[in-house]
DODO-554093 format. One record per residue: residue number from 0; residue in three letters; chain; z negated, y, x negated of N, C-alpha, C in turn. Coordinates in pm, whole numbers. Layout:
<recs>
NUM | Ala | A | Z | Y | X | Z | Y | X | Z | Y | X;
...
</recs>
This chain:
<recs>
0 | Unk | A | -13594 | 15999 | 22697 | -13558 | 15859 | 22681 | -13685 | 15779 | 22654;
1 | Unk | A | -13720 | 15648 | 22707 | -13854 | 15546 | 22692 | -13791 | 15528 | 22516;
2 | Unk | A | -13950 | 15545 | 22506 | -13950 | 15488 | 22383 | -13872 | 15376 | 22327;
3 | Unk | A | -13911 | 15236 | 22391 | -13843 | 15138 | 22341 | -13705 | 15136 | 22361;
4 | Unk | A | -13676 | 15200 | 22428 | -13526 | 15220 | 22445 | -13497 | 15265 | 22327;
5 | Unk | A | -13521 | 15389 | 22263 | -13497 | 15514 | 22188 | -13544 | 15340 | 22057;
6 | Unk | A | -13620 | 15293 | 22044 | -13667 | 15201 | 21923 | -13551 | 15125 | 21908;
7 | Unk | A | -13498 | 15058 | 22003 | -13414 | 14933 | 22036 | -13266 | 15002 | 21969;
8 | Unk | A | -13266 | 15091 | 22044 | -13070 | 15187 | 21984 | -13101 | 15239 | 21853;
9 | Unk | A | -13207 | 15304 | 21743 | -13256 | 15282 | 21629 | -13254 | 15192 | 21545;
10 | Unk | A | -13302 | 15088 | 21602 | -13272 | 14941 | 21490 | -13126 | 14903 | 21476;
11 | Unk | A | -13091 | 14861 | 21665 | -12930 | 14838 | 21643 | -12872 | 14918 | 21552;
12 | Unk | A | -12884 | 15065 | 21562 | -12802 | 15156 | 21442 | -12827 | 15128 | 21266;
13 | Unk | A | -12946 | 15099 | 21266 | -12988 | 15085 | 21144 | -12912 | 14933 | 21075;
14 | Unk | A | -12914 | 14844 | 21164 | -12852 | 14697 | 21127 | -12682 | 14736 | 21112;
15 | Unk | A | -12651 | 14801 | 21175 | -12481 | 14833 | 21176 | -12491 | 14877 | 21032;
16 | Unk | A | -12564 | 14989 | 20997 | -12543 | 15089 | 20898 | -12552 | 15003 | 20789;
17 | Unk | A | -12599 | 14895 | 20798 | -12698 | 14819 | 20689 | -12528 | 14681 | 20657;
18 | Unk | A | -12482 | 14659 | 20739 | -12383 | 14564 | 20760 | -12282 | 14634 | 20671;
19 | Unk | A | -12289 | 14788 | 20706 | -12156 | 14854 | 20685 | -12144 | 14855 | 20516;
20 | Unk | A | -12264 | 14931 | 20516 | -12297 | 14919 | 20337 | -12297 | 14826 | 20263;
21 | Unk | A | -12324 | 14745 | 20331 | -12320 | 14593 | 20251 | -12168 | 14492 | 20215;
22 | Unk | A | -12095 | 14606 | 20286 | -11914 | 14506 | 20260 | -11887 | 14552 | 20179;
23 | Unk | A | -11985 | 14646 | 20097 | -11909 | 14733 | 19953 | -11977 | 14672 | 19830;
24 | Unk | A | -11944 | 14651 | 19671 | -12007 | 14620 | 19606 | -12125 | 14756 | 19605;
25 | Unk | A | -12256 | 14683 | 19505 | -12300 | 14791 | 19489 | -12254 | 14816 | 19358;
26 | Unk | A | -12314 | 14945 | 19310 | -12245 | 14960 | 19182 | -12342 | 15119 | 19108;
27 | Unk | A | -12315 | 15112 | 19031 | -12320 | 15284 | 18963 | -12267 | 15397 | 19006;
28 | Unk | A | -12299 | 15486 | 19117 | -12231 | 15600 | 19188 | -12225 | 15684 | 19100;
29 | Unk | A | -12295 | 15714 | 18968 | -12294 | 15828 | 18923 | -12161 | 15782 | 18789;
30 | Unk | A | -12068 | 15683 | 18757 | -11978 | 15639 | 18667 | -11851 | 15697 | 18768;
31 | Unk | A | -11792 | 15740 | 18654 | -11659 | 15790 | 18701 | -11571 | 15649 | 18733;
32 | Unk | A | -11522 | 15685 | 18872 | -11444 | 15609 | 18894 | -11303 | 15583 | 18838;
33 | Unk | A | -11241 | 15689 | 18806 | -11134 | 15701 | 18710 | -11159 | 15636 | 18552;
34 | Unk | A | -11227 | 15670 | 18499 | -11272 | 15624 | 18357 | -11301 | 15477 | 18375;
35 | Unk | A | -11376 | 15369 | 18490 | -11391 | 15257 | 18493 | -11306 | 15214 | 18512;
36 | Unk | A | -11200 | 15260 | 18629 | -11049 | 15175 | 18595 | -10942 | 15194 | 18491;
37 | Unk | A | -10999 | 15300 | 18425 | -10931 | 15223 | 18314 | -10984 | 15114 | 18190;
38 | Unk | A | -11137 | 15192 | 18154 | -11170 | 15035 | 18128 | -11123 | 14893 | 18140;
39 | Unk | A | -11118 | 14882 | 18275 | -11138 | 14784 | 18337 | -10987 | 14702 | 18305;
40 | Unk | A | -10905 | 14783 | 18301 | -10717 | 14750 | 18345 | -10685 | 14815 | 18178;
41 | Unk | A | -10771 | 14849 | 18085 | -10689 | 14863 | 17923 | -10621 | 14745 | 17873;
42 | Unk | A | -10642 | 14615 | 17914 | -10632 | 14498 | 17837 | -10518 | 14465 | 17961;
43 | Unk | A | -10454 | 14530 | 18048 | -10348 | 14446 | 18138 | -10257 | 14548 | 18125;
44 | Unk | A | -10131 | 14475 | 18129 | -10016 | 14562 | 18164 | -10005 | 14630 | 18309;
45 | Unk | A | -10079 | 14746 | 18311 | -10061 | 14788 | 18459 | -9983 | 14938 | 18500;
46 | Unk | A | -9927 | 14943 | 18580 | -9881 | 15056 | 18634 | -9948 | 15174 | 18661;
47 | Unk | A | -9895 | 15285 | 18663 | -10007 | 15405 | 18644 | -10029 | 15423 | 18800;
48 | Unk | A | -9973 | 15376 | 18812 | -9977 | 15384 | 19066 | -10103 | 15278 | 19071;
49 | Unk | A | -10082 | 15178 | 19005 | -10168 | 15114 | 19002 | -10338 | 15162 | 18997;
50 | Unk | A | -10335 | 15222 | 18872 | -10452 | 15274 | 18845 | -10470 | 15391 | 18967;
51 | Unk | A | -10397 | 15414 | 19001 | -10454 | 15529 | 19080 | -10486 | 15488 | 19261;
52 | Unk | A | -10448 | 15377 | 19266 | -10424 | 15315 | 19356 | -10612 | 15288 | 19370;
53 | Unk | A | -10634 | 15208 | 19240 | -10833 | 15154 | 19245 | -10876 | 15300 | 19235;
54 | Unk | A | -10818 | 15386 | 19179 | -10908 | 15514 | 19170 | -10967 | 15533 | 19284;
55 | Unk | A | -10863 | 15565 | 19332 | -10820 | 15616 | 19503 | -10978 | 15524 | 19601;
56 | Unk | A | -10945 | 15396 | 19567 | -10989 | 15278 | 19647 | -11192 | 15280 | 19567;
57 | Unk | A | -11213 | 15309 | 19510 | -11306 | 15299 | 19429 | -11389 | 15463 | 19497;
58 | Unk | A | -11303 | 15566 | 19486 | -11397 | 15723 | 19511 | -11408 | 15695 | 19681;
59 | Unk | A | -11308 | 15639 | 19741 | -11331 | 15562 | 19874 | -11447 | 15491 | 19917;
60 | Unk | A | -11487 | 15379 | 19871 | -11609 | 15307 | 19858 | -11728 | 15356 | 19829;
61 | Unk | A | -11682 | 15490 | 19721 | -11828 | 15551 | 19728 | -11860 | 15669 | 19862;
62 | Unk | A | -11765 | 15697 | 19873 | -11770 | 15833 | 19982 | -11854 | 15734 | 20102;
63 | Unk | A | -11763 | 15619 | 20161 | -11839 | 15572 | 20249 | -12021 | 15481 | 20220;
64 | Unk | A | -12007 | 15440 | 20097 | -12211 | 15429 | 20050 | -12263 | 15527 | 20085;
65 | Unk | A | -12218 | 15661 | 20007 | -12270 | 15763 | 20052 | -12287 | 15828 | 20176;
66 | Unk | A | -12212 | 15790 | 20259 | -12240 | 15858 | 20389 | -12293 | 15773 | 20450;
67 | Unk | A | -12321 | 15653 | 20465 | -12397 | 15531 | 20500 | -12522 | 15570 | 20474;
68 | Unk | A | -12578 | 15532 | 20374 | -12665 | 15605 | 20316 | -12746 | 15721 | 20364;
69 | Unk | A | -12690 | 15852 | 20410 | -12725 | 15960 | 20491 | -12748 | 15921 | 20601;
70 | Unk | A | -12672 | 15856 | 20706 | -12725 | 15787 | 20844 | -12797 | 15713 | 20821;
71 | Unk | A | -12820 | 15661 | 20717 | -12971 | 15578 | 20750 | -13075 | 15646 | 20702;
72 | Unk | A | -13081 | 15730 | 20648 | -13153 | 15857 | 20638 | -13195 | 15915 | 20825;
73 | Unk | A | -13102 | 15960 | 20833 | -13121 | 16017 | 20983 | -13186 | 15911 | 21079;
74 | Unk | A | -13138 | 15781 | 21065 | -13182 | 15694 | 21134 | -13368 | 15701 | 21082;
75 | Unk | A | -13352 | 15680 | 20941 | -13520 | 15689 | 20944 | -13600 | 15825 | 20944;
76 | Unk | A | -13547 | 15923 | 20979 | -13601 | 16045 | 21013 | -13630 | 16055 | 21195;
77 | Unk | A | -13529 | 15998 | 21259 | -13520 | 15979 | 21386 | -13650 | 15881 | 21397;
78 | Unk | A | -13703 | 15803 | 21364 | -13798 | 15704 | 21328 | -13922 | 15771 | 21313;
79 | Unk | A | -13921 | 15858 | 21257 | -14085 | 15894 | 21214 | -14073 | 16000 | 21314;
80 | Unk | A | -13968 | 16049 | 21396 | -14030 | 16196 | 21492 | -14033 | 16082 | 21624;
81 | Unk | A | -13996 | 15963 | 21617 | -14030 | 15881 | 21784 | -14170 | 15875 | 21749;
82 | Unk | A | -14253 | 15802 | 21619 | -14375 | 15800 | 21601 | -14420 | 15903 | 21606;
83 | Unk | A | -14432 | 16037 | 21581 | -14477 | 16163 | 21602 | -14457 | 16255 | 21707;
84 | Unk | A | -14341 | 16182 | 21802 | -14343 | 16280 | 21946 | -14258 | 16393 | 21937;
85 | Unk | A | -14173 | 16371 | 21833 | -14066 | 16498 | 21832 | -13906 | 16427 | 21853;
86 | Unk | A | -13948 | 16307 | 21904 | -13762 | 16217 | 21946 | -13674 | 16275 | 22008;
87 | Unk | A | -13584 | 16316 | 22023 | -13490 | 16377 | 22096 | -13502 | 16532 | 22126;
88 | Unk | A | -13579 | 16568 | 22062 | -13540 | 16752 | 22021 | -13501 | 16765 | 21939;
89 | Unk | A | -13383 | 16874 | 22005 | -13311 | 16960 | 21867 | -13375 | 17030 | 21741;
90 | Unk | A | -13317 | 17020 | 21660 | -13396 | 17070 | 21525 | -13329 | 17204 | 21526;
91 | Unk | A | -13256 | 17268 | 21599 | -13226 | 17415 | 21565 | -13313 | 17491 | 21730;
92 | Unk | A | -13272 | 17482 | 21790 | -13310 | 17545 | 21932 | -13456 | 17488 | 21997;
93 | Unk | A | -13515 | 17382 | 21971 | -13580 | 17302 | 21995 | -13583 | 17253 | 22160;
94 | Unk | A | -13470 | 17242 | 22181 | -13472 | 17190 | 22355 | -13454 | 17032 | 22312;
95 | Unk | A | -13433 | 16969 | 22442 | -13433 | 16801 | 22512 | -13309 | 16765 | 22437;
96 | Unk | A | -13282 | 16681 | 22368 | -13092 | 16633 | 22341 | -13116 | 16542 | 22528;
97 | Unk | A | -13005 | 16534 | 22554 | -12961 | 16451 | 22675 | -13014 | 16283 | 22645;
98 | Unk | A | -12981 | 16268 | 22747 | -13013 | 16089 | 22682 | -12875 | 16047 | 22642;
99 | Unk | A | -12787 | 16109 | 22716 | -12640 | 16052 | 22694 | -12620 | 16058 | 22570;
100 | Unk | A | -12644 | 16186 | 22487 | -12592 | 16184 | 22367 | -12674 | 16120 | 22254;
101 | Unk | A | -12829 | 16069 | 22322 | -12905 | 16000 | 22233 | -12851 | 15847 | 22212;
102 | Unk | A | -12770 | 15790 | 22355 | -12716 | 15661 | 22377 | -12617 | 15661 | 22283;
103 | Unk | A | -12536 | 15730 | 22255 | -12440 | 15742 | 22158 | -12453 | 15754 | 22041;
104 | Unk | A | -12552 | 15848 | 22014 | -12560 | 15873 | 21871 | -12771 | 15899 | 21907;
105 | Unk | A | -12811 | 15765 | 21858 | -12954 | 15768 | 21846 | -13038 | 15875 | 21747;
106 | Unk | A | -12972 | 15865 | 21674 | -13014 | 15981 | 21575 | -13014 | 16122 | 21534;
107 | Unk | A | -12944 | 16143 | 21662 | -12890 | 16267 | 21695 | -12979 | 16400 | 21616;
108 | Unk | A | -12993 | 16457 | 21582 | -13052 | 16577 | 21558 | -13056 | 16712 | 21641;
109 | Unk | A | -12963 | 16716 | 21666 | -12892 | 16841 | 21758 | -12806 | 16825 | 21891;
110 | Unk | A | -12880 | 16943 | 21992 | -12805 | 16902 | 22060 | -12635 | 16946 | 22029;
111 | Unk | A | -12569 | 16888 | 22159 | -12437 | 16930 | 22108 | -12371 | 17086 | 22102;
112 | Unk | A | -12415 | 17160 | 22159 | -12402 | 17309 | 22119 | -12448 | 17319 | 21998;
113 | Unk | A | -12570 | 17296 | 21946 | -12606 | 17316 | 21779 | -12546 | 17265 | 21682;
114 | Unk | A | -12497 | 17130 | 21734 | -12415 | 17027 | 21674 | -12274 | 17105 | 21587;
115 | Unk | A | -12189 | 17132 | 21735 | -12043 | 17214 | 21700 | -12121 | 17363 | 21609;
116 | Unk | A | -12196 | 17424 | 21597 | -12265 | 17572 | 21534 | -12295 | 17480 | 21380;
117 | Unk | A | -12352 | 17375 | 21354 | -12321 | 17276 | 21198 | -12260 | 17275 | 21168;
118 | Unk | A | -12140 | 17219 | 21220 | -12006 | 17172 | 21175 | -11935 | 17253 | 21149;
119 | Unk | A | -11931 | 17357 | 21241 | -11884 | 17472 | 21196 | -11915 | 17588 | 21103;
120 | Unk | A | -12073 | 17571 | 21038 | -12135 | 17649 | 20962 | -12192 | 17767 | 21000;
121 | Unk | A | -12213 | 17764 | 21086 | -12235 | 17890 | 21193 | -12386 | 17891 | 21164;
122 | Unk | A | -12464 | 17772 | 21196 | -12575 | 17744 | 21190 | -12603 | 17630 | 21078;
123 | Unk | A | -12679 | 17697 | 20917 | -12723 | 17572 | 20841 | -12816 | 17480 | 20879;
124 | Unk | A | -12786 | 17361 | 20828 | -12868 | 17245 | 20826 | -13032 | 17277 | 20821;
125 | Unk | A | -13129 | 17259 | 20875 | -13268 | 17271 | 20812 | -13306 | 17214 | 20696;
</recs>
């Protein structure tokens, strides 16, 4: 894939990722989410569905920071191997990723045979 191509689908990803994270408050990831709603709801007459309802909605919000967070990780790891000449090789097998699957997912790490061998645990993460 041309570089600026590979630069251009990088940023776009990075601005999405950056949009995405940003519709969430930020907050304290490491505070129990359970323990702050109740804090939060001691002084109201509230339902216990209720509370479990922000629990619910609260360990939600963090799961997705957090995984936000990791893609933009990848996104800036994908970043320093375009500057270093290692863009679009697999990190397990070390062959070409396709361009197709770089168009899709810029940050790709793996190709997609290594990909499904991750996910499946077959093959750990580096």
């Amino acid at each position: 894939m041309d570089e600026s191509r590979a630069r251009s689908l990088l940023e776009a990803e990075r601005r999405r990722l950056e949009e995405v994270r940003d519709t969430f408050p930020v907050g304290d990831l490491s505070r129990d989410p359970e323990q702050e709603g109740v804090d939060e709801l001691a002084s109201v007459d509230q339902h216990v569905a209720d509370l479990g309802t922000e629990t619910f909605e609260r360990a939600k919000a963090q799961s997705i920071i957090l995984s936000t967070e990791a893609q933009l990780a990848d996104v800036d790891r994908a970043l320093g191997k375009l500057e270093d000449g290692r863009y679009g090789v697999c990190e397990t097998c070390g062959n070409s990723i396709p361009d197709e699957r770089l168009e899709a997912r810029p940050a790709a790490r793996y190709c997609l045979e290594d990909q499904e061998k991750v996910e499946q645990g077959v093959v750990s993460e580096p």
